[in-house]
C-alpha positions as CSV (number, residue, x, y, z in Angstrom):
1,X,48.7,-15.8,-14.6
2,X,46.4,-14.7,-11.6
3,X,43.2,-15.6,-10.9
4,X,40.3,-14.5,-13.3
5,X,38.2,-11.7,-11.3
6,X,34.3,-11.8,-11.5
7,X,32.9,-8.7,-13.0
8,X,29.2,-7.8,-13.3
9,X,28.3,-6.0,-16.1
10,X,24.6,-4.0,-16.6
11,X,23.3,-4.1,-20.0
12,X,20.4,-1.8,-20.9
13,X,18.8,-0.3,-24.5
14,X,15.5,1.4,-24.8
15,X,16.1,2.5,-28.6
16,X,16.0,0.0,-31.7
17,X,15.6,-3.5,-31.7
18,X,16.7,-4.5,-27.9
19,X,16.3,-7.7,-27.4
20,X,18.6,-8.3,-30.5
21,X,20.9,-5.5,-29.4
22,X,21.3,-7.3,-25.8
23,X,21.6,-10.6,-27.7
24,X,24.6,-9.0,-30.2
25,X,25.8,-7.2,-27.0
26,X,26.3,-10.2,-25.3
27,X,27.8,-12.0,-27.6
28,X,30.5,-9.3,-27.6
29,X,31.2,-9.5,-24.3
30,X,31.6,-13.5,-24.5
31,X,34.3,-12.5,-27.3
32,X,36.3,-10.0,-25.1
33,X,40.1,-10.9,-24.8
34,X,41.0,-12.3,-21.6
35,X,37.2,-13.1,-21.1
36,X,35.1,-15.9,-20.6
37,X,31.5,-15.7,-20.4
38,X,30.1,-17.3,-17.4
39,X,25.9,-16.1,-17.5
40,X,23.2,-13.5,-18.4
41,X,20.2,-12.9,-16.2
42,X,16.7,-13.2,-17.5
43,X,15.6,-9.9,-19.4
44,X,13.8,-7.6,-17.5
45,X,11.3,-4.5,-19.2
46,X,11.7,-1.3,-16.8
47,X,10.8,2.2,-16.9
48,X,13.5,4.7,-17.2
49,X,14.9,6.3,-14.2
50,X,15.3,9.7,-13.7
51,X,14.7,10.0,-17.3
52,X,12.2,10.2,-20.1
53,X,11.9,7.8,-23.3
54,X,11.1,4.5,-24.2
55,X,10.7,1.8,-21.5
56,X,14.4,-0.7,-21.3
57,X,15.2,-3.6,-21.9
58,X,17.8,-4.9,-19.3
59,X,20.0,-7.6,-18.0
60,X,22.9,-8.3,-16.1
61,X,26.0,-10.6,-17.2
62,X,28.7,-12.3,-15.4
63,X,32.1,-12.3,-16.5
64,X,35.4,-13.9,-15.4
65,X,38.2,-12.2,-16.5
66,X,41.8,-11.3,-16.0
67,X,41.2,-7.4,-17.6
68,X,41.5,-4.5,-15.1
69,X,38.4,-2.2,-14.6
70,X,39.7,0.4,-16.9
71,X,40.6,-1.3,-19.2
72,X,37.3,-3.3,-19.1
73,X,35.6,-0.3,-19.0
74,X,36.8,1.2,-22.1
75,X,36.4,-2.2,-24.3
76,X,32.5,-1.6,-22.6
77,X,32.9,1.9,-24.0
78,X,34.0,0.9,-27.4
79,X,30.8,-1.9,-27.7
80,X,28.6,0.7,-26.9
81,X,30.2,3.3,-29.5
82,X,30.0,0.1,-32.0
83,X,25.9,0.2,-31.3
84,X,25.7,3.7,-32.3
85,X,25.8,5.0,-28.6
86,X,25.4,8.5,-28.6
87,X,25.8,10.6,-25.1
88,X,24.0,14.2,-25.9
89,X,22.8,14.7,-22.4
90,X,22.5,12.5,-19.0
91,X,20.5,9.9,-19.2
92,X,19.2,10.2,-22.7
93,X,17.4,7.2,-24.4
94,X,20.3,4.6,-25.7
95,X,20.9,2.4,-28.0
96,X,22.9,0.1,-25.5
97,X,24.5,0.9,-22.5
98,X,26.8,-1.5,-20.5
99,X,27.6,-0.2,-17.0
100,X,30.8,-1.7,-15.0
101,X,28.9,-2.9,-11.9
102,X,31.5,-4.9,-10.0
103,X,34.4,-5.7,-10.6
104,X,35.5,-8.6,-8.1
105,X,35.3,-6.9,-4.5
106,X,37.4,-3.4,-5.7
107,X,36.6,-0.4,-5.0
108,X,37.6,2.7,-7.0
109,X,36.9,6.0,-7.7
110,X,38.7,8.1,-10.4
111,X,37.8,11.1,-12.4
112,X,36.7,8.0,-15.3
113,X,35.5,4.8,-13.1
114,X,33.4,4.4,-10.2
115,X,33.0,0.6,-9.2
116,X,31.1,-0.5,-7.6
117,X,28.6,1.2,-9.9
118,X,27.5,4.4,-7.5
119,X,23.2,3.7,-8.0
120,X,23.8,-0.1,-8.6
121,X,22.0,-0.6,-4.8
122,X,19.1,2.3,-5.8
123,X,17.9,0.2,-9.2
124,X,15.1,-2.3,-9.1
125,X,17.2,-3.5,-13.2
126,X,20.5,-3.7,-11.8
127,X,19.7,-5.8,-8.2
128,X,17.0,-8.1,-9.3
129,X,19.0,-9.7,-12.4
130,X,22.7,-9.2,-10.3
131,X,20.7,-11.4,-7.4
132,X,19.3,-13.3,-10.0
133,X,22.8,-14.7,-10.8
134,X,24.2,-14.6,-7.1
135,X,21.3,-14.2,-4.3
136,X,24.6,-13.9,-1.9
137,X,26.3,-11.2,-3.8
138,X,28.0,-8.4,-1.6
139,X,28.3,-5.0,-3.1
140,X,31.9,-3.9,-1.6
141,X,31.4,-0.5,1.1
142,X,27.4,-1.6,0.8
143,X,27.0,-5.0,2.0
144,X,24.4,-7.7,0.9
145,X,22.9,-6.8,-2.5
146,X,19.4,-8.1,-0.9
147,X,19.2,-5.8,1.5
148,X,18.7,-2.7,-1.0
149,X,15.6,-4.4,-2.3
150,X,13.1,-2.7,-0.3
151,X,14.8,1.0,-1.5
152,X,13.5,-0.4,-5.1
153,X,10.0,-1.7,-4.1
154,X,8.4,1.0,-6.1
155,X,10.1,0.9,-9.3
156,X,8.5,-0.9,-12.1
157,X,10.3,-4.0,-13.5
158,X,8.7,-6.9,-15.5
159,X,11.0,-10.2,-15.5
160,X,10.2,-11.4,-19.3
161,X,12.6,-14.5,-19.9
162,X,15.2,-16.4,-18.5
């Protein structure tokens, strides 16, 4: 058996009860085969971007694993389906939404997966908890996670717990 690969994953909700959908959420992911849970960031409140609705709820977890990004990303897929996910149109309010950020240091692009995540580096809720969990993480093709931060100066993010 190889090495386990670290894999970032962005959890988000701005419908229901989200801290106790981010709470279930995680607890799925800790229960995902070939998985073991390694941390969650603090919780963060933000205001959707590029989009209208409800502030989020977010967070980042940290996952060791020996799943491949596709096949990662549809067990993320089926969670999300299991919360009553719904896509009618880009970026519509959600229930949860768990976003593949990294996925050790691959990079891919396919009609179905883009890792790294392609706005990780352009959102204030995906850096601050991802450098919250590793303040030397290195987004592959992008370089230092930290050195996106001042692109996100101006959007609004409240840390609310660790």
């Amino acid at each position: 058996m190889s090495d386990p690969i670290r894999a970032y994953i962005g959890i988000g909700a701005n419908l229901g009860d989200l801290a106790a959908t981010i709470r279930r959420a995680c607890d799925q992911l800790a229960a995902l085969p070939e998985t073991r849970f390694v941390r969650r960031s603090s919780l963060y409140a933000t205001a959707p971007q590029q989009a209208t609705g409800p502030d989020y709820l977010n967070a980042v977890v940290a996952l060791d694993t020996q799943l491949g990004a596709a096949e990662l990303l549809a067990l993320l897929h089926r969670i999300e389906a299991e919360h009553g996910r719904e896509r009618p149109y880009r970026n519509a309010p959600r229930t949860l939404d768990l976003d593949l950020l990294l996925h050790g240091d691959a990079r891919i692009e396919t009609a179905a997966l883009r890792v790294p995540h392609p706005r990780a580096h352009l959102r204030a809720f995906v850096l601050l908890p991802l450098l919250e969990l590793d303040p030397a993480i290195v987004i592959p093709g992008l370089g230092a996670a930290a050195a996106w931060l001042p692109g996100v100066a101006d959007q609004r993010i409240d840390k609310l717990s660790a």
